[in-house]
C-alpha positions as a Python dict, from the first residue, in 0.01 Angstrom:
ca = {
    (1, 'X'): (0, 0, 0),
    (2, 'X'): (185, -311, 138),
    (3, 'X'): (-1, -645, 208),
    (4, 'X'): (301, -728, 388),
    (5, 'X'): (156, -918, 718),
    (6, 'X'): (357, -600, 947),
    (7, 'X'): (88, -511, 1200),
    (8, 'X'): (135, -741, 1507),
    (9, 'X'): (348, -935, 1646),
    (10, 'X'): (308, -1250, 1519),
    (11, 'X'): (267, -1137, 1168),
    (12, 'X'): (616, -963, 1224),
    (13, 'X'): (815, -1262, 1184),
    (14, 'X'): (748, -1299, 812),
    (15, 'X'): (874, -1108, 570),
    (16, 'X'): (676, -1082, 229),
    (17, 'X'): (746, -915, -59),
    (18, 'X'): (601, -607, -112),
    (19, 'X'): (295, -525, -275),
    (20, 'X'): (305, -437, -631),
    (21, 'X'): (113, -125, -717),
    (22, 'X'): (-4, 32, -1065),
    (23, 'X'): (272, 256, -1104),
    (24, 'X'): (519, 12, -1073),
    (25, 'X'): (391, -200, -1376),
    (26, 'X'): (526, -200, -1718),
    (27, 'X'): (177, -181, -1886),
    (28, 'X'): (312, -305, -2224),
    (29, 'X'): (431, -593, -2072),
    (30, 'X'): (181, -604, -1824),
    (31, 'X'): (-113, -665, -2080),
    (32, 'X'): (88, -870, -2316),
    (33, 'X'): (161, -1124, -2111),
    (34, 'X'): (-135, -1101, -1920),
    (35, 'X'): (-335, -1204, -2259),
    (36, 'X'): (-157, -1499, -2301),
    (37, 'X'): (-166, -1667, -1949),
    (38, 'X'): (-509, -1591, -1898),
    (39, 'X'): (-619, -1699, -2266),
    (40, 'X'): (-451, -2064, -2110),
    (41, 'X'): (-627, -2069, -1821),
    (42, 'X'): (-966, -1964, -2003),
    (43, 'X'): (-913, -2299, -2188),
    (44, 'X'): (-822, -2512, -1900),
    (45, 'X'): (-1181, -2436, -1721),
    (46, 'X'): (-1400, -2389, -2051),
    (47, 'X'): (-1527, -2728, -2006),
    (48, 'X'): (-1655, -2693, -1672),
    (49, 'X'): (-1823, -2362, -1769),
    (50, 'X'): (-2021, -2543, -2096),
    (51, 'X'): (-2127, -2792, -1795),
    (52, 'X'): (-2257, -2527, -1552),
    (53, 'X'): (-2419, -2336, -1869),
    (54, 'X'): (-2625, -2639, -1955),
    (55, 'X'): (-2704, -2768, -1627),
    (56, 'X'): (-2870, -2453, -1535),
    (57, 'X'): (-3088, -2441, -1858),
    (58, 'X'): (-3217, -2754, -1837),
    (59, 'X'): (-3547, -2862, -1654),
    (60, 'X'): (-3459, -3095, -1464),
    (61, 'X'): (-3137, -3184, -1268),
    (62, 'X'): (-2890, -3409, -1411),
    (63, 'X'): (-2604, -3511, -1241),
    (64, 'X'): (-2238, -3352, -1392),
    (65, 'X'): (-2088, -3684, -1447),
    (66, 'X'): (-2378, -3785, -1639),
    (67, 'X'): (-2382, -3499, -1832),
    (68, 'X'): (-2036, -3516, -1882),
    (69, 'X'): (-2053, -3885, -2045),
    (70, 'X'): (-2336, -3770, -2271),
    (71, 'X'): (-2166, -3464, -2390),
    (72, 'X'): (-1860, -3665, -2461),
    (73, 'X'): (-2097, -3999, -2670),
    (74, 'X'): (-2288, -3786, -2865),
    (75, 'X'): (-2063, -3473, -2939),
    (76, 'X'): (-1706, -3550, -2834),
    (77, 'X'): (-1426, -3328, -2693),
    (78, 'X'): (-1540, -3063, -2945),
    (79, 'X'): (-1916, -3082, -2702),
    (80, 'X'): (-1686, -2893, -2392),
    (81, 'X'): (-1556, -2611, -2602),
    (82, 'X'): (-1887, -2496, -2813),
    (83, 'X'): (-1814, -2131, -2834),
    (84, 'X'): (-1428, -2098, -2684),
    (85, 'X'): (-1345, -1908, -2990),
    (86, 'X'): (-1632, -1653, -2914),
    (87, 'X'): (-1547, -1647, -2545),
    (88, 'X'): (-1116, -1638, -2585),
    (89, 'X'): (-1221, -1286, -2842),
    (90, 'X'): (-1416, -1163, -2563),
    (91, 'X'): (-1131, -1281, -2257),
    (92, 'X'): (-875, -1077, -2398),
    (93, 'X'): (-1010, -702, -2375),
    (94, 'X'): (-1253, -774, -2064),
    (95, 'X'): (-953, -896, -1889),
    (96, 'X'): (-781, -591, -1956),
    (97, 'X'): (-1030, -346, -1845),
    (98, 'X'): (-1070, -593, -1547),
    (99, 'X'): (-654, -545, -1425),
    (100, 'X'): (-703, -170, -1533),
    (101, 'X'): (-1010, -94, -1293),
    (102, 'X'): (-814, -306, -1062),
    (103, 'X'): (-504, -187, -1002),
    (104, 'X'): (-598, 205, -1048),
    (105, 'X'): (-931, 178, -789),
    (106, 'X'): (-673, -61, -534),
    (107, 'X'): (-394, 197, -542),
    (108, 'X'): (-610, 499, -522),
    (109, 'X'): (-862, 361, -296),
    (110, 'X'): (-574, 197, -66),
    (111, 'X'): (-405, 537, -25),
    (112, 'X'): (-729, 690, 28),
    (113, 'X'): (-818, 507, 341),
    (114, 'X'): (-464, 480, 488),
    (115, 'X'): (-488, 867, 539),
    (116, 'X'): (-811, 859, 663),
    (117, 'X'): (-680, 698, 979),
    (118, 'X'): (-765, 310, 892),
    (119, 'X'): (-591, 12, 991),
    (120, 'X'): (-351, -124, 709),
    (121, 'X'): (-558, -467, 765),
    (122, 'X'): (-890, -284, 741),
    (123, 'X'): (-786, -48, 418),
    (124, 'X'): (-619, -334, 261),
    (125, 'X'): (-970, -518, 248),
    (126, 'X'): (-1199, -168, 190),
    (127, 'X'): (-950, -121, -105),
    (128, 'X'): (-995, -490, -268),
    (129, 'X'): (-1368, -473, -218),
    (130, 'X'): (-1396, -86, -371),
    (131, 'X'): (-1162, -286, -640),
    (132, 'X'): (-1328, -548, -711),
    (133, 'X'): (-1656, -421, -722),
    (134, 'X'): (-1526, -164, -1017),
    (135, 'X'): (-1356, -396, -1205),
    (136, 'X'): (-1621, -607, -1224),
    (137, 'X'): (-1849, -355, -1381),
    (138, 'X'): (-1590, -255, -1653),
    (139, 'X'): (-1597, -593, -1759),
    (140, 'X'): (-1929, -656, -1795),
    (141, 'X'): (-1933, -379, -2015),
    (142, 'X'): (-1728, -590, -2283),
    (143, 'X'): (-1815, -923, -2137),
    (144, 'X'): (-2200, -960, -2171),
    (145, 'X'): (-2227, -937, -2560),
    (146, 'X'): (-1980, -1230, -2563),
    (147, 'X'): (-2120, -1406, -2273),
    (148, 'X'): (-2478, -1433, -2489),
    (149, 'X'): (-2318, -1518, -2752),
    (150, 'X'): (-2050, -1809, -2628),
    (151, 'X'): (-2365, -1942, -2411),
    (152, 'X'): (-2621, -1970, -2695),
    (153, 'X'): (-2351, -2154, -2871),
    (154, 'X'): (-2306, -2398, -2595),
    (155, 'X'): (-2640, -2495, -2535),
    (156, 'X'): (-2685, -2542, -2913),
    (157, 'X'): (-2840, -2854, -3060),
    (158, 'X'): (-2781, -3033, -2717),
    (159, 'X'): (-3143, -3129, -2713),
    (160, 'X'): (-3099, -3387, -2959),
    (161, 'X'): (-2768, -3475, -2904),
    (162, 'X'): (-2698, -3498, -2556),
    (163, 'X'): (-3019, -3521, -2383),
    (164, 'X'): (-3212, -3768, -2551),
    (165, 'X'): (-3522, -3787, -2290),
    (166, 'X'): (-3769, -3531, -2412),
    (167, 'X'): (-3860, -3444, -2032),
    (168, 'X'): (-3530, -3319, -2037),
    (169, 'X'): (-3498, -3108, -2371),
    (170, 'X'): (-3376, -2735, -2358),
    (171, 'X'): (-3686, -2515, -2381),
    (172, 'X'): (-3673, -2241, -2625),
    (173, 'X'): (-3347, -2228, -2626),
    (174, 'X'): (-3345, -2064, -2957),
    (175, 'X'): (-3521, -2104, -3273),
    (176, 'X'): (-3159, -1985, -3529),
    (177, 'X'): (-2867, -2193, -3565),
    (178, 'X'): (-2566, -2032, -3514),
    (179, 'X'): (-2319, -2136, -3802),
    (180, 'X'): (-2032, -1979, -3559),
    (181, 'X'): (-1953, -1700, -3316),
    (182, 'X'): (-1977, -1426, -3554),
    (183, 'X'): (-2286, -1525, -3744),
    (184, 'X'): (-2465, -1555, -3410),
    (185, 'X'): (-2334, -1165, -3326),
    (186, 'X'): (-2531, -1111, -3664),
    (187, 'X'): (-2824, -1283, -3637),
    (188, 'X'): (-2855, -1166, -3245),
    (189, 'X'): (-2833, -841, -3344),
    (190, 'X'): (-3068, -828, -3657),
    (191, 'X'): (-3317, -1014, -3444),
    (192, 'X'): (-3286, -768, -3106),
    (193, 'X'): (-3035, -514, -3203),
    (194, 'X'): (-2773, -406, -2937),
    (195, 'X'): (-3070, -489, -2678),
    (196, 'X'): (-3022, -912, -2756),
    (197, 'X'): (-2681, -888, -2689),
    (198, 'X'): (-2717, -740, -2377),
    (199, 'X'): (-2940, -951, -2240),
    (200, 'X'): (-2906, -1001, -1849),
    (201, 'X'): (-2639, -682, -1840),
    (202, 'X'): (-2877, -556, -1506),
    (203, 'X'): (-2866, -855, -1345),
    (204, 'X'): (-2512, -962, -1419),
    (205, 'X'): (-2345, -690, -1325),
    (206, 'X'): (-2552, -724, -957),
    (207, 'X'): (-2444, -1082, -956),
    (208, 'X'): (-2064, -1027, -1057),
    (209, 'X'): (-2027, -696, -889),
    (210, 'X'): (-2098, -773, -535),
    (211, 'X'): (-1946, -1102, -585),
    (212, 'X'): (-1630, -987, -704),
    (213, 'X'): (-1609, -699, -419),
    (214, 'X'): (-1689, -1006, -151),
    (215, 'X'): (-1415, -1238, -325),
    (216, 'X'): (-1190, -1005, -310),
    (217, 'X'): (-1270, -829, 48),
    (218, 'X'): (-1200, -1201, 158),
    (219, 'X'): (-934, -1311, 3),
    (220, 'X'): (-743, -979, 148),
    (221, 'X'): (-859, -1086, 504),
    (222, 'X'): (-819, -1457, 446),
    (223, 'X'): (-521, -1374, 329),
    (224, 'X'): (-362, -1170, 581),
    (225, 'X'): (-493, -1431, 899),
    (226, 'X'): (-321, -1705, 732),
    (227, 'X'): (3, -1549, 710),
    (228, 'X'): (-59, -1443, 1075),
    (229, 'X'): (-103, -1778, 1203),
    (230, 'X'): (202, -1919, 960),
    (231, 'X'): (410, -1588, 1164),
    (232, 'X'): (273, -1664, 1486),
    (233, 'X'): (384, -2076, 1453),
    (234, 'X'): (742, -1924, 1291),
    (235, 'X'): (743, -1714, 1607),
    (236, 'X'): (776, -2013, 1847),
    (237, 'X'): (939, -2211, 1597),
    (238, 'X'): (1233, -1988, 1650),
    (239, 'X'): (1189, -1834, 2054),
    (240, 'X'): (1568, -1893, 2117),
    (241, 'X'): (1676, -1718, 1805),
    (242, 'X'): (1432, -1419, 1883),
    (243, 'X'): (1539, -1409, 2249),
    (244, 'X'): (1914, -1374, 2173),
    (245, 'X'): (1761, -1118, 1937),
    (246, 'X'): (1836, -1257, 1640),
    (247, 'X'): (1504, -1252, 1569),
    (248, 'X'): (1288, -1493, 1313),
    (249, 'X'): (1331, -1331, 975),
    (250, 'X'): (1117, -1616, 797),
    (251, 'X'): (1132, -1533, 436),
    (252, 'X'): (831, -1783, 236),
    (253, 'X'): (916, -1931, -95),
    (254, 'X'): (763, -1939, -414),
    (255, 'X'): (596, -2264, -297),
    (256, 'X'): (483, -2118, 12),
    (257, 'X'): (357, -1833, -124),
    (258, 'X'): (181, -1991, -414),
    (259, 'X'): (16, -2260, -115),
    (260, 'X'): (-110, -1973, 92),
    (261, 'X'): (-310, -1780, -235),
    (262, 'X'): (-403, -2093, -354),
    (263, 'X'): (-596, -2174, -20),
    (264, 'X'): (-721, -1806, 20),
    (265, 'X'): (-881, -1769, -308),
    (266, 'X'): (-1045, -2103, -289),
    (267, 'X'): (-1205, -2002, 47),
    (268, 'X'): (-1322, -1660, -85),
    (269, 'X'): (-1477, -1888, -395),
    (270, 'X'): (-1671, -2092, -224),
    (271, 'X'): (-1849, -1784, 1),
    (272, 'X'): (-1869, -1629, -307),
    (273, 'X'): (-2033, -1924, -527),
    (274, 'X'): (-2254, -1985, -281),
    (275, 'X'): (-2399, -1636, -213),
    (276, 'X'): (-2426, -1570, -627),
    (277, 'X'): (-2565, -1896, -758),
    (278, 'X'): (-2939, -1799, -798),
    (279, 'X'): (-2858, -1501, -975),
    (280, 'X'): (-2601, -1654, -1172),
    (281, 'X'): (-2861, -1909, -1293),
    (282, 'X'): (-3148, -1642, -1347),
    (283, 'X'): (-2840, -1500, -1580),
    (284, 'X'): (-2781, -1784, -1785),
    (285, 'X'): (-3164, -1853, -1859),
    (286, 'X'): (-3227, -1480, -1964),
    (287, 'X'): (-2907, -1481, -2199),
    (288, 'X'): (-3022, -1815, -2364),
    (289, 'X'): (-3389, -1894, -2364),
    (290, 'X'): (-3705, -1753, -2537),
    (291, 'X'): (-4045, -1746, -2424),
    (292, 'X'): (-4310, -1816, -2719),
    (293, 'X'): (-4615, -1507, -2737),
    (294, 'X'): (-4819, -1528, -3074),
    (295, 'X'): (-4607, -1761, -3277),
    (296, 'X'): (-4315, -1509, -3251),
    (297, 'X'): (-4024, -1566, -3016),
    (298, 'X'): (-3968, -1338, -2674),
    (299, 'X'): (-3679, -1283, -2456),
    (300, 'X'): (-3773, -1407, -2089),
    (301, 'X'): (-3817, -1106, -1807),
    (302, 'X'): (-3695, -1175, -1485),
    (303, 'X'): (-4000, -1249, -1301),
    (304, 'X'): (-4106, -1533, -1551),
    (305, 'X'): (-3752, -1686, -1523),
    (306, 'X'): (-3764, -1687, -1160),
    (307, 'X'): (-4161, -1861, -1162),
    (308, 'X'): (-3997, -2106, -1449),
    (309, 'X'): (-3700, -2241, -1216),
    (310, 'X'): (-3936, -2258, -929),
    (311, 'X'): (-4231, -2461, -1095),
    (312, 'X'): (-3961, -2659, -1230),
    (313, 'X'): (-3784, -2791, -889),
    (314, 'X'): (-3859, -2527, -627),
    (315, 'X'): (-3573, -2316, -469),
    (316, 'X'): (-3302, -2592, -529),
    (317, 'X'): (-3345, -2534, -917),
    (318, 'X'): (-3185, -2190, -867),
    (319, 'X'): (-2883, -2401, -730),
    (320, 'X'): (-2802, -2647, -1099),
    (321, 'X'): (-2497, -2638, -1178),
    (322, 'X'): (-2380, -2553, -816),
    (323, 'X'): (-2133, -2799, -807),
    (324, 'X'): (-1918, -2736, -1123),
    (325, 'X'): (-1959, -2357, -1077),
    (326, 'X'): (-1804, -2387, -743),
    (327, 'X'): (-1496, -2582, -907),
    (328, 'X'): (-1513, -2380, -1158),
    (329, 'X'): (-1487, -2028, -930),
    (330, 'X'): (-1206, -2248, -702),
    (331, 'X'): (-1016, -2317, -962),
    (332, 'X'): (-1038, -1996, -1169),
    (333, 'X'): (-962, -1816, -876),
    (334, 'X'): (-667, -2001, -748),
    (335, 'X'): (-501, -2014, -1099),
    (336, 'X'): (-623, -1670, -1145),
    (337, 'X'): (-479, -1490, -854),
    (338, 'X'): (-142, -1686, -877),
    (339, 'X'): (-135, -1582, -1236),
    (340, 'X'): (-214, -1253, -1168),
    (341, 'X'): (80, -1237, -852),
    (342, 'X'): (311, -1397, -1115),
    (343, 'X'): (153, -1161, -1398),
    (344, 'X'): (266, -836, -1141),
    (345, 'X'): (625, -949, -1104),
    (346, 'X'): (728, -1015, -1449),
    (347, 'X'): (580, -711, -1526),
    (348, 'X'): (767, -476, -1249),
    (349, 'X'): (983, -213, -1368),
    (350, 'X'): (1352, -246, -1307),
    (351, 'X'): (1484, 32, -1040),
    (352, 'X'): (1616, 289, -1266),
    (353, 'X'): (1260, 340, -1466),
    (354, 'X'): (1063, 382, -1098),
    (355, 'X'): (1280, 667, -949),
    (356, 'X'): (1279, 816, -1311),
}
């Protein structure tokens, strides 16, 4: 399948490159590299992500600059990356079960719907969805444990140290202290078994599922009318050239190319944060707070979660951290899909090993 912008006329004009499906991948390379750009960006954001975990934990709503300045008085740089160690272990193998389902469910699924009679527009975006929809639950699969873990660690001793107001302490966050990422995998699992470490799996996977599968249904469209309009602007750019039939031949550069993804994937973000947020915050609380019942300590269910967050500040409490997760989704996605693009064409095998 090509996402080369080839179905009208406007989108005629330009000429991207093509597509770059599973086959074509050197998966050696493919995952190597892939490790190590997205282990960079996974520290470049981790600071926004220990600000969205703790906004959405706490009571009542404090502001992220605020938060932000406490974090940094009372804890230091070390305060943003609580648990990176944890969360960079866990990075590594979800990612590559995430570019596995991927690439295999886009190819096949791509295919599939071309020869069912579909538009190359309207497969391209049935394919993305279908992909990221799968993708998404493979990665869950490795990605919860961690996610409990790295988040407990966050939100760790923050009462005292970053809030000080006692209206605005962490309830029940946890009654251990975690020495480190590993003795928390212990003591979660001694305390719960394989159950505490999967806390929230239900409800992540319908929050990252369905988000993933609209991201990436969007970004496909967004994607494709963008590079229409840029085609349809090159068009009349260049009338005389096309008339004496020279025609446009507008080839986009790296820049170009990079601007245009950029832009897509932060539009598809911000549908996407918008749509999750509430369940993304039910998430966090049933990963990292307790409920007390007869001096022993209880995971949270869903329902008393979603009566906590509404006593504490009605509807809008299911939208903390709103603001940081939606930079952090923008900017994860936009580095993460021009990674990925970039990721794909180092990775492409030369000629000789594809007709082999």
């Amino acid at each position: 399948m090509s996402l080369s912008a080839a179905e009208d006329n406007s989108a005629s004009e330009i000429h991207l490159p093509a597509d770059i499906d599973w086959h074509m991948l050197d998966k050696s390379k493919f995952f190597f590299l892939g490790a190590a750009l997205f282990s960079g960006v996974s520290a470049a954001l981790y600071p926004v992500v220990v600000l969205k975990t703790r906004q959405q934990v706490l009571p009542t709503q404090i502001s992220s600059l605020k938060l932000s300045l406490s974090i940094m008085n009372h804890e230091g740089v070390r305060g943003f990356y609580r648990g990176f160690g944890t969360s960079l272990m866990g990075t590594i193998p979800a990612r590559a079960l995430y570019m596995t389902a991927l690439e295999v469910t886009k190819s096949n699924v791509g295919t599939a719907t071309v020869r069912l009679g579909f538009s190359d527009t309207t497969a391209t975006a049935i394919a993305n969805a279908a992909a990221g929809l799968s993708s998404a639950m493979a990665a869950q699969v490795v990605w919860t444990p961690i996610d409990v873990v790295s988040q407990r660690l966050m939100v760790q001793d923050c009462n005292g140290s970053s809030i000080k107001s006692s209206k605005n302490m962490i309830p029940s966050s946890s009654s251990c202290r975690y020495m480190n990422g590993i003795d928390a995998f212990r003591k979660i699992l001694n305390a719960d078994g394989p159950r505490g470490l999967y806390r929230g799996f239900g409800i992540s996977i319908l929050t990252y599922a369905p988000s993933n599968a609209v991201w990436w249904a969007s970004y496909s469209v967004a994607h494709r009318l963008v590079w229409g309009g840029i085609g349809c602007y090159a068009s009349k750019k260049d009338e005389n050239a096309v008339n004496g039939g020279g025609g446009c031949g507008y080839r986009p550069g790296s820049k170009e190319m990079v601007a245009v993804q950029g832009v897509c994937a932060a539009m598809a973000s911000g549908v996407s944060a918008m749509i999750t947020m509430p369940l993304d915050t039910i998430k966090t609380r049933l990963q990292v707070l307790d409920r007390e019942e007869n001096g022993r300590t209880r995971p949270l269910t869903v329902m008393q979660t979603v009566r906590n967050l509404v006593k504490e500040g009605g509807f809008a409490a299911c939208y903390r951290g709103l603001g940081p997760r939606w930079v952090s989704m923008s900017m994860s996605a936009t580095t993460m899909i021009t990674t990925y693009e970039f990721l794909k064409r180092l990775s492409t095998k030369n000629r000789d090993s594809l007709t082999s």
